[in-house]
C-alpha positions in Angstrom: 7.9 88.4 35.6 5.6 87.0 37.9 8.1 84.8 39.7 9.1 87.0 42.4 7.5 85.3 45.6 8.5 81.4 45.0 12.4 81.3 44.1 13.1 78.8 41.3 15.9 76.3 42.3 17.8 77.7 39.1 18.0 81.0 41.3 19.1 78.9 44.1 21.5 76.2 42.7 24.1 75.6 40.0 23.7 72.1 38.7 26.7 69.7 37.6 26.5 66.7 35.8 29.1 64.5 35.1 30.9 62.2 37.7 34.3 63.9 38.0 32.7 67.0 38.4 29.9 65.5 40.8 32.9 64.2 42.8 34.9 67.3 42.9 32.1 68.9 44.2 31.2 66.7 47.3 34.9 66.6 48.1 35.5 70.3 48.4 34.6 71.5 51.9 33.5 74.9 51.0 31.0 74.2 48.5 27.7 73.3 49.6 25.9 70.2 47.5 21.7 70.4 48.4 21.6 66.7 46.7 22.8 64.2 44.2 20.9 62.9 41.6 21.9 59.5 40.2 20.1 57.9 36.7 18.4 54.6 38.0 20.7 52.7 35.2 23.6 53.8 36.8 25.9 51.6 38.1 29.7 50.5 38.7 32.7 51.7 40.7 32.4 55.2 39.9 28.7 55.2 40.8 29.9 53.6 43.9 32.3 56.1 44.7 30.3 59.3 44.3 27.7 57.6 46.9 30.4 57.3 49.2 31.6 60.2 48.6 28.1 61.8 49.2 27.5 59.7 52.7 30.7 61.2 53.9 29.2 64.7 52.9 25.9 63.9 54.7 24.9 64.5 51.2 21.2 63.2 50.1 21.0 60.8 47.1 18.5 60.2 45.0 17.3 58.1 42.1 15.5 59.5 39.4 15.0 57.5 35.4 17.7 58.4 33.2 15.9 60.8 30.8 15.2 62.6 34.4 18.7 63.5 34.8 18.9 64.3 31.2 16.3 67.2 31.5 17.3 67.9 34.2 21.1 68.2 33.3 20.1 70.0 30.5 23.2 68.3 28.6 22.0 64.7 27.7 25.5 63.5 26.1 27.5 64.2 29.0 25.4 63.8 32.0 26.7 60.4 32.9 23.9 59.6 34.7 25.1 61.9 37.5 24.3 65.3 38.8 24.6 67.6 42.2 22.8 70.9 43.1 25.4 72.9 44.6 23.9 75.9 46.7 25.0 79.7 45.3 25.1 81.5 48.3 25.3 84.9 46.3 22.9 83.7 43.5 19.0 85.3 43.4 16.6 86.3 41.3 16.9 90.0 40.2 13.9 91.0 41.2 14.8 90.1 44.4 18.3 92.4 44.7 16.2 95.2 43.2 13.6 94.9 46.1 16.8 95.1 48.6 17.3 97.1 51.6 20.3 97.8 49.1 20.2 96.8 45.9 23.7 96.7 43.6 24.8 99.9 42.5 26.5 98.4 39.4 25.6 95.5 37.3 26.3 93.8 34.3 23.6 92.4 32.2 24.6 89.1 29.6 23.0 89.5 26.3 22.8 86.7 23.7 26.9 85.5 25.2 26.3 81.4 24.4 29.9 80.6 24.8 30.5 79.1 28.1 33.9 80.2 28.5 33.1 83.2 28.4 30.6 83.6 30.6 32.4 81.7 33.3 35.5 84.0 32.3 32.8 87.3 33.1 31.7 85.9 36.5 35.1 85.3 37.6 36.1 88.8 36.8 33.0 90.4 38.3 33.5 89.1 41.3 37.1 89.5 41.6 36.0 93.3 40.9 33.4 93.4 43.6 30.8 93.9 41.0 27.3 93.8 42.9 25.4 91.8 40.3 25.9 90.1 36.8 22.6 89.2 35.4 22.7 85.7 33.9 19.2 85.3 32.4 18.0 81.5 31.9 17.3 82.3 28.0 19.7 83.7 25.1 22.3 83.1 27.5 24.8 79.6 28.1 23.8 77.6 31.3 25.5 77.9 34.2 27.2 74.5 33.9 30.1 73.0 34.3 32.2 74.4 31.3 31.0 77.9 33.1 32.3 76.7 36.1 35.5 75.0 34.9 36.1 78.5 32.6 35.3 80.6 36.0 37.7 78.2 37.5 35.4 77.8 40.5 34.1 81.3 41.1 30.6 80.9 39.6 29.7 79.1 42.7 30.2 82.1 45.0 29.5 84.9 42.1 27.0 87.3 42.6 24.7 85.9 39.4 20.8 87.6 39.4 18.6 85.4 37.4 15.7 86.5 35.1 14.0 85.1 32.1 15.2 87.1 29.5 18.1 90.7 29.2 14.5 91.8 27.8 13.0 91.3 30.7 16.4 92.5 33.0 16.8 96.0 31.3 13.3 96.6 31.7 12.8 95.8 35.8 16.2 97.6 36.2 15.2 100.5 33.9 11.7 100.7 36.2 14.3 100.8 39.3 16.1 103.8 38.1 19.4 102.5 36.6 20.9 103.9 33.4 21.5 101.4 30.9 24.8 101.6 29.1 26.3 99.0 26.6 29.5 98.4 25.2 29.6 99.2 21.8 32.3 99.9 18.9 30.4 102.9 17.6 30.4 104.2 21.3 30.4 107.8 21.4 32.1 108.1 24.9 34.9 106.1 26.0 34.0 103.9 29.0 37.0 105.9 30.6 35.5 109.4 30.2 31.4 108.4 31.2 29.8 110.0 33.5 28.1 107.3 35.6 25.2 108.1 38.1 24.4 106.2 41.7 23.0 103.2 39.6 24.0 101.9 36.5 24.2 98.9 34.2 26.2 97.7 31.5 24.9 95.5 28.8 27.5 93.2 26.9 26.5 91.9 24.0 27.1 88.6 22.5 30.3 87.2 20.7 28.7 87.5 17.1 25.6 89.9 17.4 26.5 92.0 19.7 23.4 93.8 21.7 19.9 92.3 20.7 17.7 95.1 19.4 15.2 94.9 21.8 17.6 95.3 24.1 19.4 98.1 22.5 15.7 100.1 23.1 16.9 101.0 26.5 20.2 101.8 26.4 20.9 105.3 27.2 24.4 106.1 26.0 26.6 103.2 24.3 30.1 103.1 25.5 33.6 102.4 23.5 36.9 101.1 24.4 39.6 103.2 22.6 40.8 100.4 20.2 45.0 101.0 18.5 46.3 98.7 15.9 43.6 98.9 13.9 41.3 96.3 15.9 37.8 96.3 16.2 36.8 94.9 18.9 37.7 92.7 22.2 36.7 89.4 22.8 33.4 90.3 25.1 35.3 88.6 28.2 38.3 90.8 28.0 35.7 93.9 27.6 34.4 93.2 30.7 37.2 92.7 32.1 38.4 96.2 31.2 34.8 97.4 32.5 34.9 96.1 35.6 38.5 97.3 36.7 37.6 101.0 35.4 34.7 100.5 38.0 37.0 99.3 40.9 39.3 102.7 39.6 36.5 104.9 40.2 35.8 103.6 43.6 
C-alpha cells in the first residue's frame, strides 16, 4: 500500500502494443499518446509509418532493445516491436479517489476476472452507467491491453479504472473508508433488486471460473443474487455487471 504519494505510470497510462493498434491510437484526435516506444530492431514501412504518424501527433519516439518493449508490453508474441502510452484521463490509483474531496459513492471491484473481453466488456458498461469507480487491480486481474480495449470498444481509455495491487488489498482500503462490501453471488440471500444499499458501497464480481477469492469473500457483508428462470445458474460475469450497474442508474 505504500504507493500513495508517487503515481505509477500503470495508474497513469494504458499501454498498446502492436502497430495497428499503435497507429489507431496516434491517429484518433481525442486520445492522448504520452510517447511511442519502438524496439531498436525495428524496421520497414510500417515502422516508418507509425513515426510519421507520431511526428504529425507531436508525439515523442523513442528507442528502447527489443526485450524492453517486451516487458514492457507485457505480451512478448504480439508486441511487434511497437508500443504507445496513451494518457487515461479518468484512471488513478484508489487510494487516491478514496482520499477525494469526493470520493465514488459506488464501485465495482474485479476479482480473479482474466478474460480480457470481459473486463473490457465491464468498463464499457460502467461507464456508460456513470459508475464512479471500477477497481482494476494490476494482479489476479487481465491487463489493460489492447484486447481490453478492442472488447471495451474504446471506452477503457476514458473509464473511470482505480488501480491497486491486489482486490485484497482494494476491499480492505475501501472497507477502512466506510464502504459496505457486497458481491454477486448465486447463493445470494437478497436479490440485488431488493438490497438496501447505504451512501457508499462496493460490489465485488468474481471471476469467470472461481468466482470470489476467499480472502476476499472475508469482507463481504451481504452477498447478492440475480433472480435466475430457466433453470440457469449463473450469467456470464459481464452481463452481471451489466445488470448491476443499470439497477444502480434505476435507483438514482
Amino acid at each position: 500500500m505504500g504507493d500513495e504519494t508517487a503515481v505509477s505510470p500503470k495508474d497513469r497510462f494504458l499501454t498498446v502494443y502492436g502497430r495497428k493498434p499503435v497507429l489507431e491510437a496516434l491517429g484518433d484526435p481525442q486520445l492522448q499518446v504520452d510517447k511511442v516506444i519502438l524496439a531498436d530492431v525495428a524496421r520497414g514501412p510500417a515502422v516508418a509509418e507509425i513515426q510519421r504518424a507520431a511526428k504529425a501527433a507531436g508525439v515523442p519516439v523513442q528507442r528502447a532493445s527489443a526485450h524492453r518493449v517486451k516487458v514492457l508490453a507485457g505480451n512478448g508474441k504480439q508486441d511487434q516491436g511497437v508500443l504507445a502510452d496513451v494518457v487515461a484521463p479518468r484512471m488513478r490509483p484508489l487510494s487516491s479517489a478514496l482520499a477525494a474531496q469526493r470520493p465514488p459513492s459506488r464501485v465495482l471491484v474485479l476479482d480473479g476476472i482474466t478474460t480480457p473481453a470481459n473486463v473490457g466488456m465491464i468498463l464499457r458498461t460502467a461507464t456508460a452507467a456513470g459508475v464512479g469507480g471500477v477497481v482494476v487491480p494490476r494482479r489476479g486481474v487481465a491487463a489493460l491491453d489492447p484486447l481490453v480495449v478492442k472488447a471495451s470498444a474504446g471506452v477503457a481509455f476514458r473509464a473511470p479504472v482505480l488501480r491497486c495491487g491486489s482486490a485484497v488489498e482494494a476491499v480492505e482500503q475501501l472497507t477502512e473508508a466506510g464502504y459496505a462490501v457486497y458481491a454477486l453471488g448465486a447463493s445470494g440471500a437478497r436479490s440485488v433488486f431488493d438490497a438496501e444499499l447505504p451512501a457508499r458501497a462496493a460490489f465485488v464480481l468474481g471471476g469467470e471460473s472461481q468466482g470470489v477469492s476467499a480472502e476476499v469473500a472475508q469482507y463481504v457483508a451481504e452477498w447478492l443474487a440475480i433472480p435466475m428462470r430457466g433453470e440457469v445458474e449463473s450469467l456470464n460475469v459481464s452481463a452481471a455487471a451489466a445488470v448491476l450497474c443499470f439497477e444502480l442508474v434505476r435507483r438514482g
